[in-house]
N, C-alpha and C positions, 0 to 999 in steps of 0.2 A: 149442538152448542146450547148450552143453559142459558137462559134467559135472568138477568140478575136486576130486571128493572124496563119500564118505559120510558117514551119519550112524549113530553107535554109542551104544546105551544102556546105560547102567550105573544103576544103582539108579534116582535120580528125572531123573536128568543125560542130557542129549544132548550127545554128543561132537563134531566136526566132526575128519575124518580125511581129511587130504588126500592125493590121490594122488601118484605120482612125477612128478616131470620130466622130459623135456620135456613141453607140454601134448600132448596125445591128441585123436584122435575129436571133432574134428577137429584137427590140425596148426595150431601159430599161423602167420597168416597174414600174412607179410611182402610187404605191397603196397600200391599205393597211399598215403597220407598218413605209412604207418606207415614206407614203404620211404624217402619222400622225407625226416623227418626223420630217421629214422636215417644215410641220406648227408650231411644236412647236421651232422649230431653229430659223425661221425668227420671231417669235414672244422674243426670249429671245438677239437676233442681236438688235431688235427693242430697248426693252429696255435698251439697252447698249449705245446703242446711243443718245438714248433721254438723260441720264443721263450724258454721255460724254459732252453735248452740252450744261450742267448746269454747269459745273466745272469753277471756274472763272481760272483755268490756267492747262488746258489740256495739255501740254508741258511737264511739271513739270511729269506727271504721264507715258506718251508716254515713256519715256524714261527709269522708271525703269520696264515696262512692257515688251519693247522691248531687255532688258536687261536680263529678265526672260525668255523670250522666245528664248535667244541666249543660255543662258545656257542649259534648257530642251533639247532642239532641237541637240546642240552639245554632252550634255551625252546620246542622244540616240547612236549617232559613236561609245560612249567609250569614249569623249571625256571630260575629268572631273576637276572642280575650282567649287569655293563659287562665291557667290553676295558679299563676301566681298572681296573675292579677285580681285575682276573685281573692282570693286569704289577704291581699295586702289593701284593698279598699278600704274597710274601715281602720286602717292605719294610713294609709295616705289618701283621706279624703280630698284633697283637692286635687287629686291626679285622678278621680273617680270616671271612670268612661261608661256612657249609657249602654253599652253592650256589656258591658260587664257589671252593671244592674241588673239588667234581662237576664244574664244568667244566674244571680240572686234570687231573683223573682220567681222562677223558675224552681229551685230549694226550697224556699218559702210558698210557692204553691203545692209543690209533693207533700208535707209536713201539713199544712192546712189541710190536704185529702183524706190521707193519713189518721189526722186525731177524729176527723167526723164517722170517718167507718169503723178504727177501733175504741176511741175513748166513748165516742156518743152513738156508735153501734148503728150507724146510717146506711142502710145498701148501697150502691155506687147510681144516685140518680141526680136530677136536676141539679139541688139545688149542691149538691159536692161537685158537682162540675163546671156549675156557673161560677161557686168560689173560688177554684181553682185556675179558673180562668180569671176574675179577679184578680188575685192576688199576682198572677204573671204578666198582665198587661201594664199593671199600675207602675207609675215612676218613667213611664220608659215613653209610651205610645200616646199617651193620654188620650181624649177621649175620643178619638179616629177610628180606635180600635175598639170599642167600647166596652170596656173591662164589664166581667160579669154580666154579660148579655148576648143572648144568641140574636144573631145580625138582624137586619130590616130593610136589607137589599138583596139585589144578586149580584152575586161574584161570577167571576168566570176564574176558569186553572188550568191553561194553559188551552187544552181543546174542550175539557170537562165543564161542563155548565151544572152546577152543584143545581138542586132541588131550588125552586124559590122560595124566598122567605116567609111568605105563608105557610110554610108545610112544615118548615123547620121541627116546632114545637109538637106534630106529631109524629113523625117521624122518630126524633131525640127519645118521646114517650114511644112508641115500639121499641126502639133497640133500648132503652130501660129495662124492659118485661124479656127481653132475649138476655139480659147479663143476670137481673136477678132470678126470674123464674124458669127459663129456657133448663129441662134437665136431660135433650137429647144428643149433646154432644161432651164429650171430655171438658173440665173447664181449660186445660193449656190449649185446647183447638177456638174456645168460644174465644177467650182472648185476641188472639190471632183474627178469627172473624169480626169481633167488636173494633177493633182496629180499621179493619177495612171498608167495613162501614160508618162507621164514625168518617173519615178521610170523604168516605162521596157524599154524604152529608154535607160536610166543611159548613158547621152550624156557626161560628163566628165570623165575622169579617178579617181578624189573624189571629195566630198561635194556634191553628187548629193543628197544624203537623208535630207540636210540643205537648199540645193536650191530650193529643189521639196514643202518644207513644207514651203516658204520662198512664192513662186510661191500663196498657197492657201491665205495667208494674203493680198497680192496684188490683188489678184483676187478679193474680198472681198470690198476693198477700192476701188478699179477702177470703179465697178460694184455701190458702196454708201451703199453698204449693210455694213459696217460697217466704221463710223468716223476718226478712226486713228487705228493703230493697238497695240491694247490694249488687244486683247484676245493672250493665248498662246494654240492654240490646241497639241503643242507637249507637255503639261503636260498630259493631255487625252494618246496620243499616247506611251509616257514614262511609265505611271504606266500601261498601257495593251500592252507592246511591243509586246511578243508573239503573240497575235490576230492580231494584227498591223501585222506584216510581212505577218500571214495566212491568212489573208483579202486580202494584194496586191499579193502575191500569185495566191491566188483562183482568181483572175480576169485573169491572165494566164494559169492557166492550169484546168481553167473549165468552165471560162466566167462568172463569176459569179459578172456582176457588181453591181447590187442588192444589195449584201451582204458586200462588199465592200462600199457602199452608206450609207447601215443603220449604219455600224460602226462609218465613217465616220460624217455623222449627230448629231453621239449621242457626237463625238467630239466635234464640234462644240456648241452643244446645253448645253453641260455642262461647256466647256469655255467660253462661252458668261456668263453664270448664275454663274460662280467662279469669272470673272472680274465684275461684276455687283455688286455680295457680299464684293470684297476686294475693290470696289475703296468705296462704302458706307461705308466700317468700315475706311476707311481713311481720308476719308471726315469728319466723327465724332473723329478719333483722334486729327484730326486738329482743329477742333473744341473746343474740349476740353481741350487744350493743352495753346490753345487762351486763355479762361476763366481765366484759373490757371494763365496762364501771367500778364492779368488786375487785377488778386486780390492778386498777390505776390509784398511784400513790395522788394522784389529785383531788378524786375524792374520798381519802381516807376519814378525814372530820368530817366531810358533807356526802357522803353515800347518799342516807334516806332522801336527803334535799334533789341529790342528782338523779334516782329514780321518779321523784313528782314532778321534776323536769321533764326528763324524759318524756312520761306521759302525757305531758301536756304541749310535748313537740308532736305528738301522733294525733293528739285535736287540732292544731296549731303551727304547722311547719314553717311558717311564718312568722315572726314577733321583732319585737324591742326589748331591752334590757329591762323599760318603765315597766311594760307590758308582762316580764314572766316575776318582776319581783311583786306584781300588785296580786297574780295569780296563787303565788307562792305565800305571799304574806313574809315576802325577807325585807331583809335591807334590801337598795340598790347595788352598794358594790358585793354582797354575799351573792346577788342574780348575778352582776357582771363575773364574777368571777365562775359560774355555775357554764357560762356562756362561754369563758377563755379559755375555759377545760375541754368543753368539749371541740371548740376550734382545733383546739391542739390535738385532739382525737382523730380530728378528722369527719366527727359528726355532724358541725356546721359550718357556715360559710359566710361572709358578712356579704350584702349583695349590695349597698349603700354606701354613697362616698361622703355625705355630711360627715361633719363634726360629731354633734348630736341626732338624737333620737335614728341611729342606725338601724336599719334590719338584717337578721340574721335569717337564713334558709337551712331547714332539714331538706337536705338534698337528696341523701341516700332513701329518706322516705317518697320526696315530692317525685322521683326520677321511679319508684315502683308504679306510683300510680299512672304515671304517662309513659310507661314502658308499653311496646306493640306486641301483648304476649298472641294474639291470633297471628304472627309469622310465623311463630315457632308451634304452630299446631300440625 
């Protein structure tokens, strides 16, 4: 059995102090079941990408993927809101619920990670993680969790007693030097291991299980193995929680990185092939949706208007009338009527019983993105 670490006492406390990366004594072992899903992972990475690379407006998509994957990611914690309630907060601020900030936060921390590695070309170290962390804690926790600071106590998780916080900071710098300069392992395996170490670390007092699965997306793009972050492997990790914890687990108390890897990969390999299949059934939504527009005498005068609607239902599945005429630059009843058309189509739906300032749902979009395409694998 691999040895993936000591044990260190301090007063009444046992510590668990993991070693460095890569695994050791033995070498992890890329073979077998582990070698064949990994081929099949970068094979189904590949075609996400190629398809990513076809999209005339990748943007548009980024964002409610990144939006799904803040939710997933967040009810793994316990942490619990809809994809509707996320799109309608800044429209009904006073119905705003602190979980469904957190899962804002959470968008707004990826995008903060995001611009420092590609725009300011920063390796994946401290201080992108400390902001990232940052940016997820704030609004929500305040300062209990202490946004943008790895902790200054000891935690315990469950029977796991994380490193003490002395060590934090070197430890954090090793597994730094394993994600930037480490070149003995594939990078979709180093992810995978940066993950699992990251997790027995659990360098903050919380968000560590948001940051650590936040860490494998980044790894990912940094690495080109995948275009934008479009996959959500915490839906993977959500429907098999159980295995999920017993997997990270078992890489501490039996070395078992192997087993941890092949979990891991089949995560990946079925996210990659769940975003593959939802952005193709949405790509032909839109598609279709087109069609019906050119051959609906509704919008004979306002086609082009009904098309930059459209599009801005696929940022936006959510709105108000104020809200698509201010985007649009029309009148209000020229949007209201953009909106009655497409009710009549069939393409929206009013989910609001005031009088005024209604909201309207793209449903047949919001219902791709929370469709369980891993049943049907």
């Amino acid at each position: 059995m691999r040895k993936t670490g000591y044990y260190e006492a301090l007063g009444d406390t046992s510590y668990f102090i993991p070693y460095s990366l890569p695994p050791k004594d033995p070498k992890i072992d890329i073979s077998g079941e582990l070698a064949l899903l990994y081929g099949e992972s970068m094979h189904r990475l590949g075609l996400l990408s190629e398809m990513a690379e076809r999209l005339p407006d990748l943007n548009r998509f980024i964002k409610a993927y990144v939006i799904k994957e803040a939710l997933l990611s967040s009810a793994i914690e316990g942490i619990h809101t809809t994809i509707q309630e996320v799109y309608t907060q800044s429209l009904e601020p006073n119905k705003a619920k602190k979980e469904t900030q957190l899962v804002l936060n959470y968008t707004v921390s990826l995008e903060l990670a995001l611009k420092l590695i590609e725009e300011e070309s920063l390796p994946i170290v401290s201080r992108v993680i400390l902001s990232s962390h940052e940016a997820l804690m704030r609004l929500g926790e305040g300062d209990q969790a202490s946004p943008g600071q790895y902790r200054k106590q000891a935690v315990r998780v469950g029977e796991h007693v994380p490193p003490p916080a002395s060590q934090v900071i070197e430890l954090m710098s090793e597994l730094e030097k394993f994600i930037n300069t480490d070149q003995s392992l594939p990078p979709l395996i180093q992810a995978g291991l940066a993950h699992v170490q990251f997790e027995i670390i659990h360098p903050f007092l919380d968000g560590n299980g948001r940051i650590g699965r936040l860490l494998i997306v980044l790894m990912l793009i940094k690495h080109r193995l995948l275009l934008a972050p479009i996959i959500y492997p915490s839906y993977f990790f959500k429907k098999n929680h159980a295995e999920y914890y017993q997997r990270l687990d078992a890489v501490r108390t039996k070395g078992d990185f192997e087993g941890w890897i092949v979990f891991y990969l089949e995560a990946i390999r079925e996210s990659a092939h769940d975003a593959y299949q939802r952005v193709k059934d949405i790509e032909k939504l839109e598609k279709d949706i087109r069609k019906k527009i050119k051959s609906s005498p509704s919008f004979q005068r306002t086609q082009e208007s009904a098309f930059q609607a459209l599009n801005y239902l696929f940022q936006k599945p959510i709105m108000s009338i104020s809200d698509l005429a201010s985007h649009l630059g029309k009148s209000y009843n020229t949007s209201h009527h953009l909106i009655s058309s497409f009710i009549e189509l069939g393409f929206l739906e009013e989910i609001s019983e005031q009088k005024r300032h209604k909201l309207f749902r793209f449903s047949l979009y919001l219902n791709l993105l929370e469709k369980d395409y891993l049943n049907n694998l």
